[in-house]
VOGU-3710 file (C-alpha; in Angstrom, 3 decimals, decimal comma):
1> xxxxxxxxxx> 15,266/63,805/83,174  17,786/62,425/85,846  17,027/59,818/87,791  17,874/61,591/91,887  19,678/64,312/92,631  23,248/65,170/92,256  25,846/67,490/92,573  24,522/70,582/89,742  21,474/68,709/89,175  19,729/69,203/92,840
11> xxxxxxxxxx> 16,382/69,919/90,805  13,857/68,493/88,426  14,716/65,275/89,002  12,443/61,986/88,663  12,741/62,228/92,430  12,132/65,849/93,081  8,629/65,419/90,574  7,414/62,045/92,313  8,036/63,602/95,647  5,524/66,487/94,795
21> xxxxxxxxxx> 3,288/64,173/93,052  2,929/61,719/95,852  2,622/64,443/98,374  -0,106/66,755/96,637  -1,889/64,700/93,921  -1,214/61,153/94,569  -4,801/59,035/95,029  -3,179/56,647/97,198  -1,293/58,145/99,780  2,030/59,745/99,987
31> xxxxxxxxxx> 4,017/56,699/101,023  7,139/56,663/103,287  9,843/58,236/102,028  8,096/61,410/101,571  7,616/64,275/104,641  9,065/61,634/107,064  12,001/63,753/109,269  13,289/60,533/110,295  13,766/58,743/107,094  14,653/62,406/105,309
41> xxxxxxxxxx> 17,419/62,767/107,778  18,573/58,961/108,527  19,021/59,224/104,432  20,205/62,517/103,582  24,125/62,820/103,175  24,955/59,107/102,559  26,403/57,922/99,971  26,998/54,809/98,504  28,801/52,376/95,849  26,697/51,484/92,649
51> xxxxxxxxxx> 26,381/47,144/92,749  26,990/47,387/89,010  30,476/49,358/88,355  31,120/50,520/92,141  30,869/54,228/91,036  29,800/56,408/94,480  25,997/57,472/93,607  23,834/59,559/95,851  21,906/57,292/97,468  18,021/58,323/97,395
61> xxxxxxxxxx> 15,286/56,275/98,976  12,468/54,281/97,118  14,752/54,624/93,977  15,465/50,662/92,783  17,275/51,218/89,281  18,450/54,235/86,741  17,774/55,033/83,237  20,542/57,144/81,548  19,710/60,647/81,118  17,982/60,542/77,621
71> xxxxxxxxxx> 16,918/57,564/77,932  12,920/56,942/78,040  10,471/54,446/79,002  9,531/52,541/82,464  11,529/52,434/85,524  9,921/51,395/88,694  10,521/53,144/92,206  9,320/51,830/95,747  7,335/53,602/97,807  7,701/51,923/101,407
81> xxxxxxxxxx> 10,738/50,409/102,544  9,505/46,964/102,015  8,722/47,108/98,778  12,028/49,185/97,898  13,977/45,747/100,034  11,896/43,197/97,876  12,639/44,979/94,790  15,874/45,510/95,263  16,778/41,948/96,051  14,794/40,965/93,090
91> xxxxxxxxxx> 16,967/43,264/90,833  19,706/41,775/92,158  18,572/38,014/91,415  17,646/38,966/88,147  14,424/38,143/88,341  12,894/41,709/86,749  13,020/41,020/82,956  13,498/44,307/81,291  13,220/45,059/77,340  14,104/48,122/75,585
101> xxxxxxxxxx> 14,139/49,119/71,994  17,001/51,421/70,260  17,657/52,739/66,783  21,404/51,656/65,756  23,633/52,764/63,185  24,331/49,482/61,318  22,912/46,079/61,532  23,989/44,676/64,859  21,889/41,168/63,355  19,501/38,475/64,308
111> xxxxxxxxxx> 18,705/37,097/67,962  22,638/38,062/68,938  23,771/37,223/72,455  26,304/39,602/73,444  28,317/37,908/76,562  31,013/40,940/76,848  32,490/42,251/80,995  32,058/45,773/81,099  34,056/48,196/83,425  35,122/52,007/83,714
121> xxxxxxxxxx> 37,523/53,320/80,779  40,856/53,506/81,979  41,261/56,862/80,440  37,913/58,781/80,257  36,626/57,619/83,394  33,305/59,155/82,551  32,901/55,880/80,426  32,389/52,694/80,305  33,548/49,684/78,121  33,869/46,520/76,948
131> xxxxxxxxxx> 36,997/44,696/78,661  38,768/42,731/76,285  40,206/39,281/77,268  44,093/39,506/78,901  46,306/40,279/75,905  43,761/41,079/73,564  42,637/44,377/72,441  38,856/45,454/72,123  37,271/47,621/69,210  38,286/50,849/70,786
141> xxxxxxxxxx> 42,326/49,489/70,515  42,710/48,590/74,718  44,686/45,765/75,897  42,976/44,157/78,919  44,641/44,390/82,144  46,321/41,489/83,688  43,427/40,627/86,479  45,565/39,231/89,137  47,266/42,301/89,820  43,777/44,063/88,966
151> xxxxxxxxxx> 41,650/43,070/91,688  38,985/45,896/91,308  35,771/45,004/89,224  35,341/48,480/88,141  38,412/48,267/86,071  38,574/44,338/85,198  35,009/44,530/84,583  32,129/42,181/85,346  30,097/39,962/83,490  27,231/41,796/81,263
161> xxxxxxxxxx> 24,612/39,702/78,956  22,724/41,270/76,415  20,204/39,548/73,789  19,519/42,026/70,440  17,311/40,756/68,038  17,140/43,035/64,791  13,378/43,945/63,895  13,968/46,214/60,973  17,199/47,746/58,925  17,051/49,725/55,569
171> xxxxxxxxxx> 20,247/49,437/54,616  21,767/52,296/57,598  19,682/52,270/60,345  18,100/49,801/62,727  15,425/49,183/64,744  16,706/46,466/67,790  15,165/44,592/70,492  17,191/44,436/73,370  16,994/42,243/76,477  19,311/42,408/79,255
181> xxxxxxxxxx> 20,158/39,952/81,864  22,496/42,049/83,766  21,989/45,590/84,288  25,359/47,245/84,401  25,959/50,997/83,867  25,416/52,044/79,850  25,578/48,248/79,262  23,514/48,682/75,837  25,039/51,506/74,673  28,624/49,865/75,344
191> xxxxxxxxxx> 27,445/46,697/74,218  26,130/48,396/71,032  29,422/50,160/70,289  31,483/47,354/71,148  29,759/45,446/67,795  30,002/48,519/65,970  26,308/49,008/65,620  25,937/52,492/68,207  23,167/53,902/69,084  22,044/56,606/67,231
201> xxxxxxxxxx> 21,809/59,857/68,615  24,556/58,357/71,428  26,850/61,451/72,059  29,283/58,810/74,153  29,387/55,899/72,227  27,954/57,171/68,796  29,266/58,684/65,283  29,470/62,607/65,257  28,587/62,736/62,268  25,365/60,514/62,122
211> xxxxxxxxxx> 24,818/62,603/65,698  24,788/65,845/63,766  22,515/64,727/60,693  19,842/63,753/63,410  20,193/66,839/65,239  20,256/69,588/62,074  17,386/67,276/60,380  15,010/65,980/63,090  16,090/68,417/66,106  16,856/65,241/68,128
221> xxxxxxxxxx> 19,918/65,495/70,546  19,385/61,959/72,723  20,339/58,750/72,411  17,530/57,190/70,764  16,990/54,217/73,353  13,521/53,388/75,097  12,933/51,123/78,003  9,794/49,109/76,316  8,938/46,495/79,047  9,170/45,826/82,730
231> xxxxxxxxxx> 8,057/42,111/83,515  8,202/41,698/87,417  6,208/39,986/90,636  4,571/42,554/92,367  6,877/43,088/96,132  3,848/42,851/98,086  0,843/41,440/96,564  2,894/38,859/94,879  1,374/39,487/91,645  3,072/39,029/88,370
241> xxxxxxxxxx> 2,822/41,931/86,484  4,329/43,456/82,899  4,479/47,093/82,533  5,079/48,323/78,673  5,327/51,753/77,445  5,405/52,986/73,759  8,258/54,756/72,521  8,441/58,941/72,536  7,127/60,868/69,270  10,918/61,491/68,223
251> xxxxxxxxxx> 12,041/58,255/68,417  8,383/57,081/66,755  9,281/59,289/63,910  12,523/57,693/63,325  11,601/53,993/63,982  8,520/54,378/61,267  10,740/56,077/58,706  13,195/52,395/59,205  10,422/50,270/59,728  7,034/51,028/57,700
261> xxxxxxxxxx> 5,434/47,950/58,872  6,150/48,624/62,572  2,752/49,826/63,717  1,141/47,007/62,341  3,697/44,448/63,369  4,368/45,957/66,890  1,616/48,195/67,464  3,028/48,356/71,182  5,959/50,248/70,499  4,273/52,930/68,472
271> xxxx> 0,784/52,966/70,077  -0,220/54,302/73,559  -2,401/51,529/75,482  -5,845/51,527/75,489
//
C-alpha cells in the first residue's frame, strides 16, 4: 500500500483508508485534517521537496514519514497539526528510534555499522545509491563526483547510518536486525546492496534470479523488509512510548524456514501481541 497519493496512484492509499476510517469508524474523533475545507484546500495542490534526497513529493497532511511500497510494519501519522509539528521536528532530531527486520541474500554479519552518503543514481534516477568517496568507485562501478562543483545533496549524497546485526543465516539467507539513525529514501535497501547482502525479494536492489525462485516457489513478489519497532515520546502527552509489530505471514514463513529457533528467541517478530 502507498503511503499518500500520487500521480496514477490517487486511490487506496494509507491516506485515502485512514481518512475513511477516522471519519466513519474512528472511536476518538475524526481529527483535523479530515472534512476540514480550509485545511483540504490550504493543502491541496502543494508540493514540496523530500528533507531526505530533495525529490518533489505530494505533500499530504498528518503524514510524518514513508514506508516503501512493499514494505510492512508501523509508521505513525498525526492527526492534528500539533502533533504532526512535534513529530515532525522529532523525526528530524532523530529522536524516533526505528527498527526493522529484513531477509538478505548473504551474510551482511555481526552488529555492522554501515556509515555510507546516499543520493539519487546519476543514471536511473528512479534510484538511489551509495556515493562513493571522490575518485573512488562504489560496488555498482561509479566514480563519485567531484563535490565542489556538485553542490546538490541529491547527487553528492548525504550522510546515512545504519546498524545490522545478523540474527540468523543458513548458509544463503539471512535474517537482519536493522536500526537506522538517519532515515533517507531506500536507505536499507541501498545500504544492503551496497555490502552485497540485498534484500530478498528487492526488485531494485536485489538478484533476479533469487527474485524469481521466491516468486515461482512461495508466490512472494515484495521486498521482504518489515518495520518491527517505533520507540518515540508521545507529541502531546509527553509519554514515552514503543510501538512493535510482528512481521506478515509471508515474510514469517521465510524467516522460520532461516531461523528455526526464532519464535522462541524473538517471539515478537513472529507472534501477534497479546
Amino acid at each position: 500500500m502507498k503511503v499518500h497519493p500520487a500521480a496514477g496512484n490517487w486511490d487506496g492509499t494509507l491516506v485515502n483508508a485512514l481518512a475513511y476510517y477516522l471519519e466513519n469508524e474512528s472511536p476518538y474523533g475524526s481529527g483535523e485534517f479530515v472534512n476540514n475545507p480550509d485545511l483540504n484546500e490550504a493543502n491541496s495542490g502543494n508540493n514540496v521537496k523530500d528533507a531526505n534526497d530533495g525529490e518533489i513529493v505530494y505533500f499530504r497532511p498528518g503524514i510524518v514519514h514513508r514506508l516503501d511500497k512493499g514494505t510492512t510494519g508501523i509508521i505513525v501519522v498525526a492527526k492534528t497539526k500539533v502533533a504532526l509539528a512535534k513529530l515532525s521536528e522529532a523525526f528530524a532530531a532523530r529522536t524516533v528510534k526505528k527498527t526493522y527486520v529484513a531477509v538478505t541474500v548473504g551474510n551482511p554479519g555481526k552488529r555492522v555499522k554501515i556509515d555510507k552518503p546516499i543520493g539519487r543514481h546519476p543514471i536511473h534516477r528512479q534510484k538511489m545509491r551509495v556515493v562513493p568517496e571522490p575518485g573512488k568507485k562504489n560496488s555498482s562501478g561509479f566514480t563519485a563526483f567531484d563535490r565542489s562543483s556538485t553542490p546538490s545533496l541529491s547527487i553528492a549524497g548525504r550522510r546515512a547510518l545504519s546498524f545490522v546485526d545478523t540474527k540468523a543465516f543458513d548458509g544463503k539467507l539471512s535474517v537482519v536486525e536493522v536500526k537506522i539513525e538517519t532515515g533517507r529514501t531506500h536507505q536499507i535497501r541501498v545500504h544492503l546492496q551496497d555490502r552485497h547482502t540485498p534484500i530478498y525479494g528487492d526488485d531494485v536492489y536485489g538478484l533476479s534470479d533469487w527474485n524469481k525462485v521466491l516468486s515461482k516457489k512461495y508466490k512472494i513478489s515484495r521486498p521482504l523488509l518489515h518495520a518491527q519497532r517505533l520507540e518515540m515520546t508521545h507529541p502531546v502527552s509527553g509519554e514515552h512510548k514503543v510501538f512493535t509489530a510482528p512481521m506478515a505471514d509471508d515474510m514469517k514463513t521465510i524467516a522460520a524456514n532461516v531461523w528455526p529457533q526464532g519464535r522462541e528467541e524473538r517471539p515478537d517478530l513472529f507472534t501477534n501481541a497479546k
